[in-house]
KOLGUNU-47366 format. One record per residue (C-alpha): residue in three letters; x, y, z; residue number from 1. Coordinates in steps of 0.25 Angstrom, whole numbers, plus 5000, padded with zeros to 4 digits. Example, Ala and Ser with C-alpha at 12.3 -4.5 7.8 and 13.67 -1.06 7.14 Angstrom:
BEGIN
PT/residu/u/v/w/num
PT/ALA/5049/4982/5031/1 .
PT/SER/5055/4996/5029/2 .
REM end
This chain:
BEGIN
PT/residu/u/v/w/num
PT/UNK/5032/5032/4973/1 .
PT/UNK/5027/5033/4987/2 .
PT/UNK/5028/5022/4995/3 .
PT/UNK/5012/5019/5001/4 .
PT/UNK/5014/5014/5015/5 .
PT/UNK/5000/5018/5021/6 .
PT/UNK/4999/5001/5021/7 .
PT/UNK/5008/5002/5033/8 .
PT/UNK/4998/5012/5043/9 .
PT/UNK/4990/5002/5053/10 .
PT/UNK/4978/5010/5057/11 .
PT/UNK/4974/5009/5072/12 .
PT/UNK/4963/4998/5075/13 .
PT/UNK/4949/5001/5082/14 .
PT/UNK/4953/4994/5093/15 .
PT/UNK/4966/5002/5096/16 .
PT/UNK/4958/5018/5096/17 .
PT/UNK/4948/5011/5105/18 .
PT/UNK/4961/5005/5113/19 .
PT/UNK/4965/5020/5112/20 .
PT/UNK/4951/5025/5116/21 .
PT/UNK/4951/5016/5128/22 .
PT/UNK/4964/5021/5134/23 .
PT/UNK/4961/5035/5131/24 .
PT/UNK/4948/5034/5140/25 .
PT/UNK/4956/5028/5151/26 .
PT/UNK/4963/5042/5150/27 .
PT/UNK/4952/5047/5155/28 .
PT/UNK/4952/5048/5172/29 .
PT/UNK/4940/5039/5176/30 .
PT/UNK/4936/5052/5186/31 .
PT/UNK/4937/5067/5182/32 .
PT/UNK/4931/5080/5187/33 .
PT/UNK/4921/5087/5179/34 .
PT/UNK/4929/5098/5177/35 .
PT/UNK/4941/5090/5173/36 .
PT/UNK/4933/5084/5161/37 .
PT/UNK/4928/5097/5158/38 .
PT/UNK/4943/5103/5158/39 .
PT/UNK/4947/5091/5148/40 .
PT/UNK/4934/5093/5139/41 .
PT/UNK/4938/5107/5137/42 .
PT/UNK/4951/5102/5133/43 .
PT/UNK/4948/5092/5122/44 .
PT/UNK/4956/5098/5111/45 .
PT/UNK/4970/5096/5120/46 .
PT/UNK/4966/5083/5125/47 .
PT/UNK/4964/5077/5109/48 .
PT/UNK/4976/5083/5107/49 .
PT/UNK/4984/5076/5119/50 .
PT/UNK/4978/5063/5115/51 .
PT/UNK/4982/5065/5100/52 .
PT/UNK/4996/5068/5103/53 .
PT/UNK/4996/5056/5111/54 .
PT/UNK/4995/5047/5097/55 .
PT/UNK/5004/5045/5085/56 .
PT/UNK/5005/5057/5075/57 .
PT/UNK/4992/5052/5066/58 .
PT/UNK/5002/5055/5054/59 .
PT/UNK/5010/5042/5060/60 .
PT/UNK/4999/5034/5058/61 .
PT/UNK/4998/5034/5043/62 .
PT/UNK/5012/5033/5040/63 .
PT/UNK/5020/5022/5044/64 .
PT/UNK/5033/5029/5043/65 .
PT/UNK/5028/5041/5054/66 .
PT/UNK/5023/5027/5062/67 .
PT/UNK/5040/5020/5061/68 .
PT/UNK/5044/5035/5067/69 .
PT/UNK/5036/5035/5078/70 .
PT/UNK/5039/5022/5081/71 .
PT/UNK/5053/5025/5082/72 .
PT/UNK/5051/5035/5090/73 .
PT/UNK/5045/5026/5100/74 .
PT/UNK/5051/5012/5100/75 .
PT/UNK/5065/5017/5096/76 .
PT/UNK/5067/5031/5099/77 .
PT/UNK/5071/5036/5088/78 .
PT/UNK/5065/5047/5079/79 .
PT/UNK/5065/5044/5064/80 .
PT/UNK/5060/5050/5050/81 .
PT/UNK/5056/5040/5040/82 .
PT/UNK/5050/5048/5032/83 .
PT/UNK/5062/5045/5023/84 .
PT/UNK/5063/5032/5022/85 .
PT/UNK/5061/5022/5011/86 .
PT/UNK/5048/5015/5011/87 .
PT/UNK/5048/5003/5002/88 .
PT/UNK/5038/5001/4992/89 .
PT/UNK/5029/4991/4991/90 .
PT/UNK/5021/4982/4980/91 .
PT/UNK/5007/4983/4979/92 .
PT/UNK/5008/4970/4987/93 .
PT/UNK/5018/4972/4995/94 .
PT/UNK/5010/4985/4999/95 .
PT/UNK/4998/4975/5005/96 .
PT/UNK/5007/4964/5012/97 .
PT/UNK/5019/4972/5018/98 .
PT/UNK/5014/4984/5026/99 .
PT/UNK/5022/4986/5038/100 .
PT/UNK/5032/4996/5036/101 .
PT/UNK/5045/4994/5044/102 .
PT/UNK/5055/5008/5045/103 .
PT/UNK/5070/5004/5050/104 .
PT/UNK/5075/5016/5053/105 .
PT/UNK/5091/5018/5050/106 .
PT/UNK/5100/5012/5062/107 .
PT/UNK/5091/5005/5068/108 .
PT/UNK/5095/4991/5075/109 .
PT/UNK/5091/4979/5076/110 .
PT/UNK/5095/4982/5094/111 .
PT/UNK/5086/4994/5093/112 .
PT/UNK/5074/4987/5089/113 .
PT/UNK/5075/4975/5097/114 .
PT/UNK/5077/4984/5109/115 .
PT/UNK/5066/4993/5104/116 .
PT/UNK/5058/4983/5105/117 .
PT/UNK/5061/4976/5118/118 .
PT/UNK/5058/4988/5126/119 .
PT/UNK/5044/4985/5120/120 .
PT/UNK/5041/4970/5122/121 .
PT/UNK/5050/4959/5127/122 .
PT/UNK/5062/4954/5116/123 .
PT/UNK/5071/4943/5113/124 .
PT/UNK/5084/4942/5105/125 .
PT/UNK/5093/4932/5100/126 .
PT/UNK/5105/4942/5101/127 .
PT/UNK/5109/4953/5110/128 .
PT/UNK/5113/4961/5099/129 .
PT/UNK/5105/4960/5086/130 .
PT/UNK/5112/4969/5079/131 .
PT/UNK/5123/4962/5080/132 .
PT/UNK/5117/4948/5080/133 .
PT/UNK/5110/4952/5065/134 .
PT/UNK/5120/4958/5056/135 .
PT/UNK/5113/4957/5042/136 .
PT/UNK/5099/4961/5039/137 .
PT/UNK/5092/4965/5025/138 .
PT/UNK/5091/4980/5029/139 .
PT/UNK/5099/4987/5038/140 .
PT/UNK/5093/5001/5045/141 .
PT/UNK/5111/5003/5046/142 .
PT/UNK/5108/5009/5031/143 .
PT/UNK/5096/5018/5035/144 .
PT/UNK/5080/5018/5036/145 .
PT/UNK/5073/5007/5028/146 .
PT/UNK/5057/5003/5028/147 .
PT/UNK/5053/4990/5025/148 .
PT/UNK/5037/4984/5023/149 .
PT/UNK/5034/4970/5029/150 .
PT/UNK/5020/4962/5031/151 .
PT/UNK/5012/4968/5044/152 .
PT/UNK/5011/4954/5049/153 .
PT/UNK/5012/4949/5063/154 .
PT/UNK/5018/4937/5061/155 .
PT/UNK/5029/4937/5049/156 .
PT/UNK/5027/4935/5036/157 .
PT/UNK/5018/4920/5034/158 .
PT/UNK/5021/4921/5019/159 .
PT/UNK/5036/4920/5023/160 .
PT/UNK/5034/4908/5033/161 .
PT/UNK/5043/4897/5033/162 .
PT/UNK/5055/4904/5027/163 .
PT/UNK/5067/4903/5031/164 .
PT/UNK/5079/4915/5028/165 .
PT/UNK/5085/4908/5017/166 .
PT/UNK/5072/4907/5011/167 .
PT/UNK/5069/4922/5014/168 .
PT/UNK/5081/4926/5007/169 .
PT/UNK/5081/4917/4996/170 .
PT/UNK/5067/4921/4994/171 .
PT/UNK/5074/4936/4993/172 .
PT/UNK/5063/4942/5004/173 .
PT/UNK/5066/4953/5011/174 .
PT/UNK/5063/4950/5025/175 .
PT/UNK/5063/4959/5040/176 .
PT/UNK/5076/4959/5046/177 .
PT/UNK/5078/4959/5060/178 .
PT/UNK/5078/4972/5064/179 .
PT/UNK/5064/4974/5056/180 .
PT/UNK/5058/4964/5062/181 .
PT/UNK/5060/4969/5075/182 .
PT/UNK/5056/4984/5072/183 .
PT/UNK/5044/4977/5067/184 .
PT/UNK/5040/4970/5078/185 .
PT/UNK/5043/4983/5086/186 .
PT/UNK/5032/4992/5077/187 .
PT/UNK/5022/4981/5077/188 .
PT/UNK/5022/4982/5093/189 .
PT/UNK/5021/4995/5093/190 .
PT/UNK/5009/4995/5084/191 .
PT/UNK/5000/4984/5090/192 .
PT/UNK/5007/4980/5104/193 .
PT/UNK/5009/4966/5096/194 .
PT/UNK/5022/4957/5091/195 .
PT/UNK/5024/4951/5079/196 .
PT/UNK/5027/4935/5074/197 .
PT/UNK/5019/4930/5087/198 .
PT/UNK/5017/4916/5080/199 .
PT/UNK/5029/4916/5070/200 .
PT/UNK/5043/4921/5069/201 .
PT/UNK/5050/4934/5059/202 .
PT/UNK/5061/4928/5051/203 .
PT/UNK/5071/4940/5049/204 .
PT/UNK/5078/4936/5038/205 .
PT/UNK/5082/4950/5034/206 .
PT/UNK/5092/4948/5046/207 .
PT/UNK/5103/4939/5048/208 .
PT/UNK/5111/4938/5061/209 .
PT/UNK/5126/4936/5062/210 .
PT/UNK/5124/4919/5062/211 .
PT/UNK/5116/4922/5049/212 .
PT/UNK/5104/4917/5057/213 .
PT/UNK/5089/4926/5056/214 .
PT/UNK/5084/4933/5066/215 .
PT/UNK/5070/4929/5069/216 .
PT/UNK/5059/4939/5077/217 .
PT/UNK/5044/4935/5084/218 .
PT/UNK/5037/4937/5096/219 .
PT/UNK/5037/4925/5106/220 .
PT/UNK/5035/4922/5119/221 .
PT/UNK/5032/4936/5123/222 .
PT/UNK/5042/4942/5116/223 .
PT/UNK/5050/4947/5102/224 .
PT/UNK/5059/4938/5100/225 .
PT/UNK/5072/4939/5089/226 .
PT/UNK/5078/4927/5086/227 .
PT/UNK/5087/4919/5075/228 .
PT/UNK/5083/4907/5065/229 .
PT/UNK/5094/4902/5055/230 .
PT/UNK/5093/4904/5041/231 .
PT/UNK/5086/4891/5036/232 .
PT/UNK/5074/4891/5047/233 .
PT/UNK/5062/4891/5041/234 .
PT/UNK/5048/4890/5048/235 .
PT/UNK/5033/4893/5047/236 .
PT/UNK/5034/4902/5058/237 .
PT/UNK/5046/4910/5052/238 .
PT/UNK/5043/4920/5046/239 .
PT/UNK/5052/4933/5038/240 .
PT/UNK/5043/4947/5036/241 .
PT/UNK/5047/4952/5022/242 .
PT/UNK/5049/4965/5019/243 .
PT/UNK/5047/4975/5008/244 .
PT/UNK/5061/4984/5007/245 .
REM end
């Protein structure tokens, strides 16, 4: 059965084509001779096409897994095909609440996204190597491409708030790891600009770091910030993301 993943494409707002508009008229050179505008009027098939170009293959657009190659093309420089990779399938209520979809491509690190997404906006981490520093994760790209679904929430999940790991795992969820998280923050930037948990705090308790302490992600004081809790801590603002694998 084919997996439906249209729930994933965010169409473009109407403010954002009028942002596009705006900028494409301040293209335009305020002065120009008659004979220039002329010249460019009898061109209007090449200058649609130049424009076009400019955007996104329309086809990315309407499919989620076109949108993850493009993206890592351009944040992490490296050309994938995804077409092949398993996208999890969903319950008819799963489909409504978890419709983000998230592609860790094979190899990847945990080093590569932070870096990734330091030469974006400004980062903090707890460890200067965190592929070192967390060891045991609940997916591993080491074994090769893998999708996941999770809520398209700013902050993470309010149903979850208030849990702390030991909670999480006895509860049996399945939660972002580390790695995920940050490749999620990195996607939603590049969508809107924006950060995610700006008033609360992603529990990644599908990571463990080598003290058996879980790493922690959220934007604060003007920048991504990956930190640690111990296992037992457990507040309002602390949040994991479930996952659908």
């Amino acid at each position: 059965m084919k997996t439906d993943i249209t729930q994933a494409v965010r169409a473009a707002t109407i403010g954002q084509v009028k942002d596009i508009g705006a900028t494409l008229l301040q293209a335009i050179p305020g002065e120009m001779s008659f004979e220039t505008a002329a010249d460019v009027l009898s061109r209007k098939t090449e200058l649609i096409k130049l424009v076009r170009d400019f955007f996104p293959n329309p086809v990315n657009l309407s499919d989620p897994v076109k949108q993850w190659e493009s993206f890592y093309q351009k944040y992490l420089g490296s050309t994938r095909d995804f077409s092949k990779v398993k996208i999890p399938e969903r319950t008819a209520k799963q489909a409504i609440e978890f419709t983000r979809l998230i592609i860790v491509t094979g190899g990847l690190t945990r080093n590569q996204v932070y870096e990734a997404c330091g030469k974006q906006f400004p980062c903090y981490k707890y460890a200067d190597d965190l592929d070192q520093a967390v060891p045991t994760n609940e997916r591993d790209p080491k074994k090769g491409s893998y999708a996941i679904w999770v809520r398209d929430t700013v902050e993470a999940d309010e149903v979850h708030q208030n849990k702390s790991v030991d909670m999480v795992t006895k509860e049996k969820l399945a939660t972002e790891t580390l790695l995920e998280r940050m490749l999620h923050e990195l996607k939603y930037f590049a969508e809107t600009g924006k950060h995610l948990d700006v008033s609360n705090v992603t529990l990644c308790s599908g990571s463990r770091d080598s003290d058996g302490h879980v790493p922690r992600a959220y934007w604060n004081d003007g920048k991504f910030q990956v930190d640690w809790y111990v296992a037992v801590d457990r507040f309002a603002c602390l949040r994991p993301r479930e996952v659908v694998s």
